[in-house]
N, C-alpha and C positions, 0 to 999 in steps of 0.2 A: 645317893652318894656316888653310886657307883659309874649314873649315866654322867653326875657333873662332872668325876673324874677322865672319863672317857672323852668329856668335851673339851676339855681343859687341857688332855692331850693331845687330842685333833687340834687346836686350836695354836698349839704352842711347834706342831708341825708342820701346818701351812704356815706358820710367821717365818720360821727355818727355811721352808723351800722359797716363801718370797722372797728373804733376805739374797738365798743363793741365787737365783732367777736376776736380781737387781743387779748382784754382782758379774754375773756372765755378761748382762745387756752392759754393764758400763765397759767391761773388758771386749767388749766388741764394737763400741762405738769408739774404744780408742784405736781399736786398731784400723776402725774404717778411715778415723781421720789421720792415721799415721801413713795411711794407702794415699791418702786424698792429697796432703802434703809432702811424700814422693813423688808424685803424678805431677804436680805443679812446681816443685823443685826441677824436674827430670825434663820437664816442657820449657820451664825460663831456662838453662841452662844450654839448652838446643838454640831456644832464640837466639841466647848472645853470643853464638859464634856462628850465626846465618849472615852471611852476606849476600844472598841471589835468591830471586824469589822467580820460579818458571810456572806459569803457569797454560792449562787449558785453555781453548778457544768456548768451541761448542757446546754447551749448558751447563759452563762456568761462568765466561763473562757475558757470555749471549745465547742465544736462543731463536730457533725457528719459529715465527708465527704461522700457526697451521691455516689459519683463515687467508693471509696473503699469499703462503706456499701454495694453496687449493688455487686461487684465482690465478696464478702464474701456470700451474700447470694447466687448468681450462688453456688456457689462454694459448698455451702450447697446442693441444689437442686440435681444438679448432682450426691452427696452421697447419697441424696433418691432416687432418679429415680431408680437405681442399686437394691434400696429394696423395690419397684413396685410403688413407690408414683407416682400417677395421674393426680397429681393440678398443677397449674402453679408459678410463681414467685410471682404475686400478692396475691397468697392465702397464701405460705411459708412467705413472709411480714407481713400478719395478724398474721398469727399461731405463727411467731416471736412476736409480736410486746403484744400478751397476754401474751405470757410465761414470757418476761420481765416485766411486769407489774403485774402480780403472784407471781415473782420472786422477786419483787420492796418492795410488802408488808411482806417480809419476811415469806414464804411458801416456798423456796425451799431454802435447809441450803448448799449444794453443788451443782455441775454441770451433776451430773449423774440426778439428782432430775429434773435438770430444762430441759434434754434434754427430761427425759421422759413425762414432761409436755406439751411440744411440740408436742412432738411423739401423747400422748391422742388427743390432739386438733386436729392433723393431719390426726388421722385415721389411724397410721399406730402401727405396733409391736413393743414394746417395746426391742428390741432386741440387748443384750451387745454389737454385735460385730459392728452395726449402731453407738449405742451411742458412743463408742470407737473412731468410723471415726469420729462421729459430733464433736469431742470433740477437736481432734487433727487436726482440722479443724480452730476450735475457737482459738487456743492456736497457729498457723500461723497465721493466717490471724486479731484478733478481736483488738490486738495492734493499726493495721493499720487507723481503724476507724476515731478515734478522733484527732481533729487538736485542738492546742489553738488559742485563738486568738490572733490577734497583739497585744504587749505589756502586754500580761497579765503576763509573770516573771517577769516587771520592775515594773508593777502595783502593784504586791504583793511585791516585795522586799522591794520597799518605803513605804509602808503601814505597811509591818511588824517591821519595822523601829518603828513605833508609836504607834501598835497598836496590843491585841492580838487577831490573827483569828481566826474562823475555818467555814470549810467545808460542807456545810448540802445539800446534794443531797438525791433526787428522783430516786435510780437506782435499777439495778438487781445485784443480786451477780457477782463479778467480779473488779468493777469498783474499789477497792482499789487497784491491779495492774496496772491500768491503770492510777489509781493517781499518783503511785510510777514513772512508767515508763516517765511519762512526766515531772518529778521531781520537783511536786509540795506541795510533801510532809512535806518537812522541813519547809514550809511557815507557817505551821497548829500548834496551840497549840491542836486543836480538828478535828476531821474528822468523822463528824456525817452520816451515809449511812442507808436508809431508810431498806434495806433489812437486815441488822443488827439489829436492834429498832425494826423492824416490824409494825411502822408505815409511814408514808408520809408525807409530806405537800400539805396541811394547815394544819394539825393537832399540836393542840397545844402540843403535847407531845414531838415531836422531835426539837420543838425551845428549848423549855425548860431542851430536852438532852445536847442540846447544852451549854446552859447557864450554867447549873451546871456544865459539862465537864473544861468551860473556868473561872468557878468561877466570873461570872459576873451579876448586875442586869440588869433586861431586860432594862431602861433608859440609859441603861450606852454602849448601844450597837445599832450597824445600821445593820440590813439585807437590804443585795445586791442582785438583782434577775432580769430576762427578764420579769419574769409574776408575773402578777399582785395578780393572787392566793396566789401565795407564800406570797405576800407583807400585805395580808390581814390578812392570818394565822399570821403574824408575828406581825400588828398590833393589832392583839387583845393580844396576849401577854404583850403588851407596849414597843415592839420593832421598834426605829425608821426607815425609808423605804426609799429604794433607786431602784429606776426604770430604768434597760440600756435598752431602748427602740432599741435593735439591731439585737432580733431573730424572728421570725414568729408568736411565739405562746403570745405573750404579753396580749392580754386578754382571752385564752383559759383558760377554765374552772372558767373566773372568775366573782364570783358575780354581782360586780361593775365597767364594762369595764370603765368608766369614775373616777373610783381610782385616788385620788389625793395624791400621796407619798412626803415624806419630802422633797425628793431629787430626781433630775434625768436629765437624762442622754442619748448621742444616741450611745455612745458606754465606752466596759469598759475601755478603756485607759482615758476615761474623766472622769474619778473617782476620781483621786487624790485632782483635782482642789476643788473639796469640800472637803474633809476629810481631807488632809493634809493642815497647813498650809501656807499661802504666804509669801514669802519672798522678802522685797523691796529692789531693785535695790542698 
């Protein structure tokens, strides 16, 4: 009698703690979904008062292909070696990779300028008839480079649908051909390029090219970016933030790798699903 009653009370205490248990887990799933429908209240809300959507260049809407990038710079090397260069593929990458980033902050106003930049860093002579090949070099092969990414024309088409854009990259002289060429051009109310400005981002001066460019205020608009830098620069601005967690460098150079953007994302074709409206079946 004494073990049934002992089990009868175990029994009738675990039914007590499951009851309570059930009850916590429901009181916690309301409150996940009371989290979950602020989150979605707080993000439609932001949409419908967006009118500018600015986004990135470089592994937002495109991307380097490394296999054409390698063959362009062979291709490079080989025209120095001809004029006694030394170094190997790895060090023509770095000597690349400054002169673009020289080039980026608006220091070198055409492509004679930036080969000879190259040339200094290299160590070798500045010599016309080098720069001439390097040049005619760049103008076959530097097209080849950049790929877009999937979906990025129907991403912008329906966006420009609703909204005005424009363009705010980090690059070296050049890249407005490269915009055209991929015909991404007509999408842009604005095509902000750092080596034009002569500055960069985060710097707050080229969002704010921007803004004036598209005649918009910074609330009135969302920067779109891989990295998180960009997204800071643009937050201090008072420009809302959209994160496509899709390229490599997503917290290089930034502050606060742990950046919390308005929005985001793991790739750009899932962009629309916030910024553009839903429409019910």
């Amino acid at each position: 009698m004494l073990a049934h009653s002992l089990d009868t009370k175990l029994i009738n205490e675990m039914q007590c703690y499951a009851r309570t248990v059930i009850q916590v887990v429901r009181k916690l799933l309301s409150i996940i979904q009371l989290l979950c429908y602020s989150e979605s209240m707080s993000q439609k809300s932001q949409r419908l008062y967006l009118k500018g959507v600015l986004l990135d260049f470089g592994d937002t809407l495109a991307y380097i292909d490394k296999k054409s990038n390698q063959r362009y710079t062979e291709g490079l090397l080989l025209i120095l070696r001809n004029y006694g260069y030394q170094k190997d593929l790895s060090d023509l990458a770095s000597s690349l990779d400054k002169a673009y980033y020289v080039s980026s902050r608006g220091e070198t106003s055409n492509f004679w300028e930036f080969w000879e930049s190259l040339l200094k860093d290299s160590g070798m002579p500045r010599e016309p008839a080098l720069i001439k090949e390097l040049e005619e070099s760049r103008k076959l092969n530097y097209i080849t480079i950049f790929k877009l990414h999937k979906e990025t024309i129907s991403v912008l088409s329906n966006l420009h649908e609703k909204y005005k854009l424009a363009l705010v990259s980090n690059c070296a002289i050049g890249l407005s051909n490269i915009i055209e060429v991929l015909g991404l051009s007509s999408f842009f109310a604005a095509i902000v390029l750092s080596y034009k400005v002569g500055v960069r981002k985060p710097d707050k001066r080229i969002y704010l090219k921007a803004l004036q460019s598209v005649k918009l205020l910074p609330d009135e608009c969302v920067f779109v970016s891989d990295e998180i830098s960009d997204l800071e620069g643009a937050r201090e601005v008072g420009l809302k933030t959209f994160l496509v967690r899709q390229g490599s460098l997503t917290t290089y150079e930034a502050k606060d790798p742990n950046f919390k953007p308005d929005f985001q994302c793991n790739h750009i074709s899932e962009i629309t699903r916030f910024l553009l409206p839903r429409v019910s079946p």
